[in-house]
C-alpha positions as semicolon CSV with decimal commas, in nm:
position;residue;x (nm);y (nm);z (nm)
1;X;1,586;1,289;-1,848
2;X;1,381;1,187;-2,162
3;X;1,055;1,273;-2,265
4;X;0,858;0,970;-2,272
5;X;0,540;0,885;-2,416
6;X;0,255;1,057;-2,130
7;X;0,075;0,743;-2,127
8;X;0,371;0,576;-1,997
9;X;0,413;0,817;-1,688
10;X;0,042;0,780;-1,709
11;X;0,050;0,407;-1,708
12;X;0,246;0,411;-1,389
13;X;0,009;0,616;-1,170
14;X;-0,303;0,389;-1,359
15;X;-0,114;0,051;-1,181
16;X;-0,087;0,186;-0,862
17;X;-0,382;0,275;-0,812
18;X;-0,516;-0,044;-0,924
19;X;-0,310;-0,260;-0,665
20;X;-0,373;-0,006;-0,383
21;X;-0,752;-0,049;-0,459
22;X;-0,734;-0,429;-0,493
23;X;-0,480;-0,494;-0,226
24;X;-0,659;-0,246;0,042
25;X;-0,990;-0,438;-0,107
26;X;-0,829;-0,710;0,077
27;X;-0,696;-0,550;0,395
28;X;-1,094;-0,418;0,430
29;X;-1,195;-0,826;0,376
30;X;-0,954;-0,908;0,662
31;X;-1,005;-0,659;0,864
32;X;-1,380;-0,735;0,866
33;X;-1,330;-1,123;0,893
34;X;-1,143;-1,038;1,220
35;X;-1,388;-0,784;1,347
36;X;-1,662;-1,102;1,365
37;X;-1,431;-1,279;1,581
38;X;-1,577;-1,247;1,983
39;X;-1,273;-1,280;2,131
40;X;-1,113;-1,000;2,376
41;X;-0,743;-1,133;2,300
42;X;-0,514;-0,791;2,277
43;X;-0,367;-1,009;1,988
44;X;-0,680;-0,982;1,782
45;X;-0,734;-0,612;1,853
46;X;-0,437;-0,545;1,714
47;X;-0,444;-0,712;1,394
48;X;-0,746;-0,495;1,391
49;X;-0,583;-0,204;1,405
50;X;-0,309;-0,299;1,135
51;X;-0,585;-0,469;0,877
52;X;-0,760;-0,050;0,965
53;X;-0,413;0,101;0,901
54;X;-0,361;-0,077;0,581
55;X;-0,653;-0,039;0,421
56;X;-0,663;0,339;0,494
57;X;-0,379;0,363;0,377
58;X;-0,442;0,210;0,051
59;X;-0,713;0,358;-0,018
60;X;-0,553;0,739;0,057
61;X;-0,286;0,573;-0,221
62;X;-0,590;0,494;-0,444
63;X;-0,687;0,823;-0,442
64;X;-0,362;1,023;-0,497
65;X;-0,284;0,854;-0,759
66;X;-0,564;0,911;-0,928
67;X;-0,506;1,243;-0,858
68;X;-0,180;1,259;-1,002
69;X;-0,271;1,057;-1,283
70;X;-0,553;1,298;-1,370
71;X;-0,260;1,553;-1,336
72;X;-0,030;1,379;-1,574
73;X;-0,284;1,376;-1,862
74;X;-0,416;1,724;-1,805
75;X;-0,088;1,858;-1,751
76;X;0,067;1,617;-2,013
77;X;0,372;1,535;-1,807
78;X;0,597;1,329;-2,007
79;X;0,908;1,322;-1,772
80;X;0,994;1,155;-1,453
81;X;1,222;1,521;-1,434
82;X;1,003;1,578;-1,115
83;X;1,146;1,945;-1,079
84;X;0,908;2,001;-1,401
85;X;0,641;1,922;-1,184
86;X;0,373;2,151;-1,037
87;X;0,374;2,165;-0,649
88;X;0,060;2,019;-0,588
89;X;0,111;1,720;-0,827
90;X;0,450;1,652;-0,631
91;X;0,249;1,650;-0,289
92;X;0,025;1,400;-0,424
93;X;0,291;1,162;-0,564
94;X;0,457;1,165;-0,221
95;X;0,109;1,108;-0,047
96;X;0,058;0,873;-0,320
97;X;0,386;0,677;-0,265
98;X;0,435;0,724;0,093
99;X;0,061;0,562;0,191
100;X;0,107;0,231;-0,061
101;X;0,434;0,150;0,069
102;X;0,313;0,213;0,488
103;X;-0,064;0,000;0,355
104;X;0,160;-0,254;0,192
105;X;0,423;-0,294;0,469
106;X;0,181;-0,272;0,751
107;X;-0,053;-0,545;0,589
108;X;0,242;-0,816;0,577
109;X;0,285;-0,717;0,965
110;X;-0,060;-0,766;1,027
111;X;-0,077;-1,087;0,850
112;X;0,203;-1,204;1,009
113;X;0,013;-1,088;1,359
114;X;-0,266;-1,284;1,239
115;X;-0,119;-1,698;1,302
116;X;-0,109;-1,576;1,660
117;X;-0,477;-1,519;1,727
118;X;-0,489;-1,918;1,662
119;X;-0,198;-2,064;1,870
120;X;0,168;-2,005;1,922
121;X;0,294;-2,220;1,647
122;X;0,058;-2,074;1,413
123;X;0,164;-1,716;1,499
124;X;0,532;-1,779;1,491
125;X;0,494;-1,992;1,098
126;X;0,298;-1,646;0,991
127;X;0,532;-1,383;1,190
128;X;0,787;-1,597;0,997
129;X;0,609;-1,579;0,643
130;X;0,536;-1,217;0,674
131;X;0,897;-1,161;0,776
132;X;1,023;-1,327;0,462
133;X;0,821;-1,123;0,247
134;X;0,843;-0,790;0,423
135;X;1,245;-0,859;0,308
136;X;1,123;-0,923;-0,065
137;X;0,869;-0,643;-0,042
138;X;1,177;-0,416;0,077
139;X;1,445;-0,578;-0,233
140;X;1,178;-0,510;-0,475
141;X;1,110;-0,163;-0,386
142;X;1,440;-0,056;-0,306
143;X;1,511;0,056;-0,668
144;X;1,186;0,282;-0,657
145;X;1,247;0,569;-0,348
């Protein structure tokens, strides 16, 4: 593979941190919205529980790939030749990868949860929604595992 510039392999690890941060920002914001809610509806403790595995999630994706990027400058990695790599940094990227993907995916299945805390029709337009772009989500990503 060619060497690339390290900023660029650095850039990568730089904007997923970013989103994991600001998207499991947001899974922490709905999660607490629905923890003020008083009702004892198995639907709502559930969307709980997704919002609380998303945003740990992203946030364990924050973190690792901070981790690798810090890594990839000390290192100066240049490749994506990820048999170059040290051991640890690998671990990290996989952590890294692995935990935005699960945050991501189980977000969109907790919004799509969400509709159904209000009524049936509600539940089935968001289970719908999320649906939809759980399929993008997938198309987009496919290219990067």
């Amino acid at each position: 593979m060619t060497d690339l510039p390290p900023e660029y392999v650095a850039e990568l690890y730089r904007q997923i941190a970013f989103l994991s941060a600001v998207i499991g920002g947001f899974a922490i914001a709905f999660m607490g919205t629905l923890l003020t809610l008083t009702s004892q509806d198995k639907t709502v403790s559930r969307t709980i529980w997704l919002s609380a595995l998303a945003a740990t999630s992203l946030i364990v994706s924050t973190f690792a790939s901070v981790v690798v990027l810090l890594d990839v400058i000390r290192l100066g990695i240049t490749s994506f030749d990820l048999s170059a790599w040290p051991e640890e940094t690998l671990r990290s990227k996989s952590i890294a990868g692995l935990a935005s993907f699960m945050g991501m995916y189980v977000l969109l299945i907790a919004i799509g949860f969400s509709g159904r805390i209000r009524d049936k029709k509600t539940g089935i337009v968001t289970a719908v929604i999320a649906f939809v772009g759980l399929i993008l989500l997938t198309i987009v990503l496919s290219g990067t595992v």
